[in-house]
C-alpha positions in Angstrom: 0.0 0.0 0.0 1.0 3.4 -0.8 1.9 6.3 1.8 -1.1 8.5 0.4 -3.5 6.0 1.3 -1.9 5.0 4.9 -1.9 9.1 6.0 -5.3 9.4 4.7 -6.2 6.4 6.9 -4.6 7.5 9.6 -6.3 11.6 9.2 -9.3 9.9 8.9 -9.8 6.6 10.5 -13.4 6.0 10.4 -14.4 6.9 6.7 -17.2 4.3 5.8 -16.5 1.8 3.4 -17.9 1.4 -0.1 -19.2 -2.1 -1.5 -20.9 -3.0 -4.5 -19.2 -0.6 -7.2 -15.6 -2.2 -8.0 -15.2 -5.3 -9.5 -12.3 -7.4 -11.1 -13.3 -9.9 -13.4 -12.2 -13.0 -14.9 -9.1 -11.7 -17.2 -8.1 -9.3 -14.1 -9.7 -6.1 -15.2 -10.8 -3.6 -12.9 -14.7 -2.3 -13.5 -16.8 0.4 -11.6 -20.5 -0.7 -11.7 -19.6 -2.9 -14.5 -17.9 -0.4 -16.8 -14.0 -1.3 -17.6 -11.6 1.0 -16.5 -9.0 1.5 -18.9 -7.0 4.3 -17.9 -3.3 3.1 -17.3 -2.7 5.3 -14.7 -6.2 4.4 -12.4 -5.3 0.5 -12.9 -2.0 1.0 -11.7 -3.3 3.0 -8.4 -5.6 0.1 -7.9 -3.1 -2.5 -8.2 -0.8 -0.9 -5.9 -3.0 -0.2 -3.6 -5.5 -4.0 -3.1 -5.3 -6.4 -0.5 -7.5 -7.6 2.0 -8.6 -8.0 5.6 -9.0 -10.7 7.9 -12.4 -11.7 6.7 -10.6 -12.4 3.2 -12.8 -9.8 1.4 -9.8 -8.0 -0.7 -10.2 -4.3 -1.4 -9.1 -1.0 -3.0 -7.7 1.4 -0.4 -8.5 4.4 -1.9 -7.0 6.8 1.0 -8.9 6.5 4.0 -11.2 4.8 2.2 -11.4 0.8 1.7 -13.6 0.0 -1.7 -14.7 -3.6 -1.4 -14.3 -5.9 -4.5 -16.2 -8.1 -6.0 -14.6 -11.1 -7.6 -15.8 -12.8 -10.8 -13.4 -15.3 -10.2 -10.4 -15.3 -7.5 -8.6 -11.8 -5.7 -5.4 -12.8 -7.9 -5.8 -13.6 -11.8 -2.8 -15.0 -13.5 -1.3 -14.4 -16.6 1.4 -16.3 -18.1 5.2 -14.8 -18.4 6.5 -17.5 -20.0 6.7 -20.4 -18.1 5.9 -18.3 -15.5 2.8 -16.7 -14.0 2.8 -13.5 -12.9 -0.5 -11.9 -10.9 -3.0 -9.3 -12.6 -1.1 -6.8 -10.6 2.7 -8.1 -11.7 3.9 -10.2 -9.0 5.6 -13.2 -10.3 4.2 -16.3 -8.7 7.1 -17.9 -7.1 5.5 -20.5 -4.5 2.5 -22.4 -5.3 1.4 -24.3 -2.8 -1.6 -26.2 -3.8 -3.5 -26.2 -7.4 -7.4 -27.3 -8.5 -9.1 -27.4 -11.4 -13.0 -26.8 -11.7 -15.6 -29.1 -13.4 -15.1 -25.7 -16.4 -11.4 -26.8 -16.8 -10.2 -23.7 -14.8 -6.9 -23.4 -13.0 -6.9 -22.2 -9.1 -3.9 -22.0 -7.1 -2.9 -21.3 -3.8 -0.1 -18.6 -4.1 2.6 -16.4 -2.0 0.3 -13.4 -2.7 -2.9 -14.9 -2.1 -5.5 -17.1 -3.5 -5.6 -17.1 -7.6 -6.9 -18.2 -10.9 -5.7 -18.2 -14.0 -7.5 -16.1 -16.7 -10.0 -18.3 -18.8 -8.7 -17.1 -21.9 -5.0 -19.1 -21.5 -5.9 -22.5 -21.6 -3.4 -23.0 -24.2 -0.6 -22.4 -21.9 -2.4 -24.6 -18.9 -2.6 -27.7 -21.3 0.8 -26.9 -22.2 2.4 -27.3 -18.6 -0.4 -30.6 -17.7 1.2 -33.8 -17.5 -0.3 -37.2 -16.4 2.5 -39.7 -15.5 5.3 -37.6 -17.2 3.5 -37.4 -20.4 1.1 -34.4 -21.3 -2.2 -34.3 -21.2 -4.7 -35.5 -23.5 -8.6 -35.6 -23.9 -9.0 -38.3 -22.3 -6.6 -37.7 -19.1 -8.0 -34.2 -18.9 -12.5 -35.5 -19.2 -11.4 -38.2 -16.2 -10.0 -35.3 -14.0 -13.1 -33.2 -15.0 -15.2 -36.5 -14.3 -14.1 -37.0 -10.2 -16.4 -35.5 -7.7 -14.9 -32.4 -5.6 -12.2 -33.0 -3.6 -10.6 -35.9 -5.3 -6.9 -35.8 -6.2 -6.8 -36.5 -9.9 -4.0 -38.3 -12.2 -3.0 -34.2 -13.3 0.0 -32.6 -12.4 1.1 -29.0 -13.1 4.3 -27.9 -14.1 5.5 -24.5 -12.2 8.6 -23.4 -11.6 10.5 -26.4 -11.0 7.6 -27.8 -9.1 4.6 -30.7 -10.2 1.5 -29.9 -7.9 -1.1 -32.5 -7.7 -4.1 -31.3 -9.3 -7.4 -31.5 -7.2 -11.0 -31.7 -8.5 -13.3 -27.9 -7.0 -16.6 -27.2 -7.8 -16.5 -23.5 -8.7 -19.3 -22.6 -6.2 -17.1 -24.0 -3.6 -13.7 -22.4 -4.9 -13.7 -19.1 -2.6 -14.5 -21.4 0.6 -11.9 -23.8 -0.8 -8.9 -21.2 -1.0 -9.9 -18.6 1.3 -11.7 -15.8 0.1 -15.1 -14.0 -0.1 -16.1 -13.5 -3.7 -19.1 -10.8 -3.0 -17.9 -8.7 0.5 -20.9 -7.5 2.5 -20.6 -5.2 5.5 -19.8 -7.2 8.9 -22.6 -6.5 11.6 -21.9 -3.0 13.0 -19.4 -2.1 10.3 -20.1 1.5 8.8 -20.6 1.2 4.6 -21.8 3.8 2.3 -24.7 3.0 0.7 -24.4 0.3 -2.2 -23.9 1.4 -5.8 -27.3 1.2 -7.8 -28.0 -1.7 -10.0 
Protein backbone atom coordinates (compact mmCIF):
# COMPACT_ATOMS: atom_id res chain seq x y z
CA UNK A 1 0.00 0.00 0.00
CA UNK A 2 0.99 3.41 -0.77
CA UNK A 3 1.86 6.33 1.84
CA UNK A 4 -1.07 8.49 0.37
CA UNK A 5 -3.49 5.99 1.31
CA UNK A 6 -1.92 4.99 4.85
CA UNK A 7 -1.95 9.05 5.98
CA UNK A 8 -5.31 9.37 4.70
CA UNK A 9 -6.23 6.37 6.86
CA UNK A 10 -4.56 7.54 9.55
CA UNK A 11 -6.26 11.57 9.19
CA UNK A 12 -9.30 9.85 8.94
CA UNK A 13 -9.82 6.63 10.51
CA UNK A 14 -13.42 6.01 10.39
CA UNK A 15 -14.42 6.85 6.72
CA UNK A 16 -17.23 4.27 5.77
CA UNK A 17 -16.48 1.82 3.42
CA UNK A 18 -17.87 1.35 -0.10
CA UNK A 19 -19.18 -2.12 -1.46
CA UNK A 20 -20.86 -2.98 -4.51
CA UNK A 21 -19.17 -0.63 -7.24
CA UNK A 22 -15.58 -2.16 -7.96
CA UNK A 23 -15.19 -5.33 -9.52
CA UNK A 24 -12.31 -7.38 -11.07
CA UNK A 25 -13.32 -9.94 -13.44
CA UNK A 26 -12.15 -13.03 -14.87
CA UNK A 27 -9.15 -11.73 -17.16
CA UNK A 28 -8.11 -9.34 -14.06
CA UNK A 29 -9.67 -6.14 -15.20
CA UNK A 30 -10.82 -3.62 -12.93
CA UNK A 31 -14.67 -2.28 -13.55
CA UNK A 32 -16.76 0.35 -11.62
CA UNK A 33 -20.51 -0.74 -11.67
CA UNK A 34 -19.65 -2.90 -14.50
CA UNK A 35 -17.92 -0.41 -16.78
CA UNK A 36 -14.02 -1.31 -17.59
CA UNK A 37 -11.58 0.99 -16.51
CA UNK A 38 -8.97 1.52 -18.91
CA UNK A 39 -6.99 4.33 -17.92
CA UNK A 40 -3.31 3.06 -17.34
CA UNK A 41 -2.67 5.34 -14.73
CA UNK A 42 -6.15 4.42 -12.41
CA UNK A 43 -5.28 0.52 -12.87
CA UNK A 44 -1.96 1.04 -11.65
CA UNK A 45 -3.31 2.99 -8.37
CA UNK A 46 -5.64 0.05 -7.87
CA UNK A 47 -3.07 -2.51 -8.19
CA UNK A 48 -0.79 -0.91 -5.90
CA UNK A 49 -3.01 -0.18 -3.62
CA UNK A 50 -5.53 -3.97 -3.08
CA UNK A 51 -5.27 -6.45 -0.48
CA UNK A 52 -7.50 -7.62 1.98
CA UNK A 53 -8.64 -8.04 5.55
CA UNK A 54 -9.03 -10.67 7.94
CA UNK A 55 -12.38 -11.66 6.65
CA UNK A 56 -10.61 -12.44 3.23
CA UNK A 57 -12.78 -9.85 1.43
CA UNK A 58 -9.76 -7.98 -0.73
CA UNK A 59 -10.15 -4.27 -1.40
CA UNK A 60 -9.13 -0.99 -3.03
CA UNK A 61 -7.71 1.35 -0.38
CA UNK A 62 -8.49 4.40 -1.88
CA UNK A 63 -6.97 6.83 0.97
CA UNK A 64 -8.92 6.55 3.99
CA UNK A 65 -11.23 4.81 2.25
CA UNK A 66 -11.37 0.83 1.65
CA UNK A 67 -13.61 -0.01 -1.70
CA UNK A 68 -14.66 -3.56 -1.38
CA UNK A 69 -14.30 -5.93 -4.52
CA UNK A 70 -16.21 -8.06 -6.04
CA UNK A 71 -14.64 -11.11 -7.55
CA UNK A 72 -15.76 -12.76 -10.84
CA UNK A 73 -13.38 -15.35 -10.24
CA UNK A 74 -10.36 -15.32 -7.51
CA UNK A 75 -8.59 -11.76 -5.70
CA UNK A 76 -5.39 -12.81 -7.86
CA UNK A 77 -5.79 -13.57 -11.79
CA UNK A 78 -2.75 -15.04 -13.53
CA UNK A 79 -1.27 -14.43 -16.56
CA UNK A 80 1.37 -16.34 -18.13
CA UNK A 81 5.15 -14.76 -18.36
CA UNK A 82 6.45 -17.48 -20.03
CA UNK A 83 6.71 -20.41 -18.08
CA UNK A 84 5.92 -18.31 -15.53
CA UNK A 85 2.80 -16.66 -14.05
CA UNK A 86 2.78 -13.53 -12.87
CA UNK A 87 -0.46 -11.86 -10.90
CA UNK A 88 -2.99 -9.34 -12.63
CA UNK A 89 -1.09 -6.75 -10.60
CA UNK A 90 2.67 -8.08 -11.68
CA UNK A 91 3.94 -10.24 -8.98
CA UNK A 92 5.55 -13.19 -10.27
CA UNK A 93 4.18 -16.29 -8.73
CA UNK A 94 7.13 -17.93 -7.06
CA UNK A 95 5.52 -20.48 -4.48
CA UNK A 96 2.52 -22.36 -5.33
CA UNK A 97 1.41 -24.28 -2.78
CA UNK A 98 -1.58 -26.15 -3.76
CA UNK A 99 -3.53 -26.24 -7.43
CA UNK A 100 -7.45 -27.30 -8.51
CA UNK A 101 -9.09 -27.36 -11.42
CA UNK A 102 -12.99 -26.80 -11.67
CA UNK A 103 -15.60 -29.12 -13.42
CA UNK A 104 -15.08 -25.74 -16.36
CA UNK A 105 -11.35 -26.79 -16.76
CA UNK A 106 -10.17 -23.72 -14.82
CA UNK A 107 -6.94 -23.44 -12.96
CA UNK A 108 -6.95 -22.22 -9.05
CA UNK A 109 -3.95 -21.95 -7.14
CA UNK A 110 -2.88 -21.25 -3.83
CA UNK A 111 -0.07 -18.59 -4.09
CA UNK A 112 2.57 -16.36 -1.97
CA UNK A 113 0.35 -13.42 -2.66
CA UNK A 114 -2.87 -14.95 -2.10
CA UNK A 115 -5.49 -17.14 -3.51
CA UNK A 116 -5.65 -17.11 -7.64
CA UNK A 117 -6.93 -18.16 -10.86
CA UNK A 118 -5.66 -18.25 -14.00
CA UNK A 119 -7.52 -16.09 -16.74
CA UNK A 120 -10.00 -18.27 -18.82
CA UNK A 121 -8.67 -17.09 -21.88
CA UNK A 122 -5.01 -19.10 -21.49
CA UNK A 123 -5.93 -22.51 -21.61
CA UNK A 124 -3.41 -23.02 -24.22
CA UNK A 125 -0.58 -22.41 -21.92
CA UNK A 126 -2.39 -24.58 -18.87
CA UNK A 127 -2.56 -27.73 -21.26
CA UNK A 128 0.81 -26.89 -22.22
CA UNK A 129 2.40 -27.33 -18.63
CA UNK A 130 -0.44 -30.55 -17.67
CA UNK A 131 1.16 -33.82 -17.54
CA UNK A 132 -0.35 -37.21 -16.42
CA UNK A 133 2.50 -39.65 -15.47
CA UNK A 134 5.27 -37.61 -17.19
CA UNK A 135 3.46 -37.42 -20.43
CA UNK A 136 1.09 -34.43 -21.32
CA UNK A 137 -2.18 -34.35 -21.16
CA UNK A 138 -4.66 -35.54 -23.46
CA UNK A 139 -8.56 -35.57 -23.88
CA UNK A 140 -8.98 -38.28 -22.26
CA UNK A 141 -6.63 -37.71 -19.12
CA UNK A 142 -7.98 -34.18 -18.90
CA UNK A 143 -12.47 -35.51 -19.18
CA UNK A 144 -11.43 -38.21 -16.23
CA UNK A 145 -10.03 -35.30 -14.01
CA UNK A 146 -13.08 -33.22 -14.96
CA UNK A 147 -15.24 -36.55 -14.30
CA UNK A 148 -14.06 -36.97 -10.23
CA UNK A 149 -16.43 -35.48 -7.72
CA UNK A 150 -14.92 -32.36 -5.56
CA UNK A 151 -12.20 -32.99 -3.56
CA UNK A 152 -10.64 -35.88 -5.32
CA UNK A 153 -6.95 -35.79 -6.22
CA UNK A 154 -6.84 -36.45 -9.86
CA UNK A 155 -4.00 -38.27 -12.20
CA UNK A 156 -3.00 -34.20 -13.28
CA UNK A 157 0.01 -32.62 -12.37
CA UNK A 158 1.11 -29.02 -13.11
CA UNK A 159 4.30 -27.94 -14.12
CA UNK A 160 5.48 -24.55 -12.17
CA UNK A 161 8.59 -23.41 -11.57
CA UNK A 162 10.49 -26.40 -11.03
CA UNK A 163 7.58 -27.78 -9.06
CA UNK A 164 4.63 -30.71 -10.23
CA UNK A 165 1.53 -29.88 -7.93
CA UNK A 166 -1.05 -32.49 -7.72
CA UNK A 167 -4.06 -31.27 -9.33
CA UNK A 168 -7.42 -31.54 -7.18
CA UNK A 169 -10.99 -31.65 -8.52
CA UNK A 170 -13.27 -27.92 -7.04
CA UNK A 171 -16.58 -27.23 -7.80
CA UNK A 172 -16.45 -23.52 -8.70
CA UNK A 173 -19.34 -22.56 -6.16
CA UNK A 174 -17.06 -24.01 -3.64
CA UNK A 175 -13.72 -22.44 -4.88
CA UNK A 176 -13.71 -19.10 -2.62
CA UNK A 177 -14.52 -21.42 0.59
CA UNK A 178 -11.85 -23.77 -0.83
CA UNK A 179 -8.95 -21.20 -0.98
CA UNK A 180 -9.94 -18.59 1.31
CA UNK A 181 -11.71 -15.77 0.13
CA UNK A 182 -15.09 -13.96 -0.12
CA UNK A 183 -16.08 -13.53 -3.73
CA UNK A 184 -19.14 -10.81 -2.98
CA UNK A 185 -17.90 -8.69 0.51
CA UNK A 186 -20.93 -7.53 2.47
CA UNK A 187 -20.63 -5.21 5.46
CA UNK A 188 -19.79 -7.25 8.88
CA UNK A 189 -22.62 -6.53 11.55
CA UNK A 190 -21.92 -2.97 12.98
CA UNK A 191 -19.40 -2.11 10.25
CA UNK A 192 -20.10 1.52 8.81
CA UNK A 193 -20.62 1.15 4.58
CA UNK A 194 -21.80 3.83 2.29
CA UNK A 195 -24.65 2.99 0.66
CA UNK A 196 -24.38 0.33 -2.20
CA UNK A 197 -23.92 1.36 -5.84
CA UNK A 198 -27.34 1.22 -7.84
CA UNK A 199 -28.02 -1.74 -9.96
Amino acid sequence: MEDWARRGMERWPNVPAVFGWLSLDRRGRWRIQGELISRPQIIETFNRNYEADAQGRWYFQNGPQRGYVALETAPLVLHPDGDRLRTHHGRVVEKPTSAWIDEDGGLWLSTEHGPAALADNESDWLLQHLSVANQPVDEEALASALALPAGAISALRLSLNDLLLPVQRVLRSQAAAQLGFVADPQPQPGEKSSERAPD
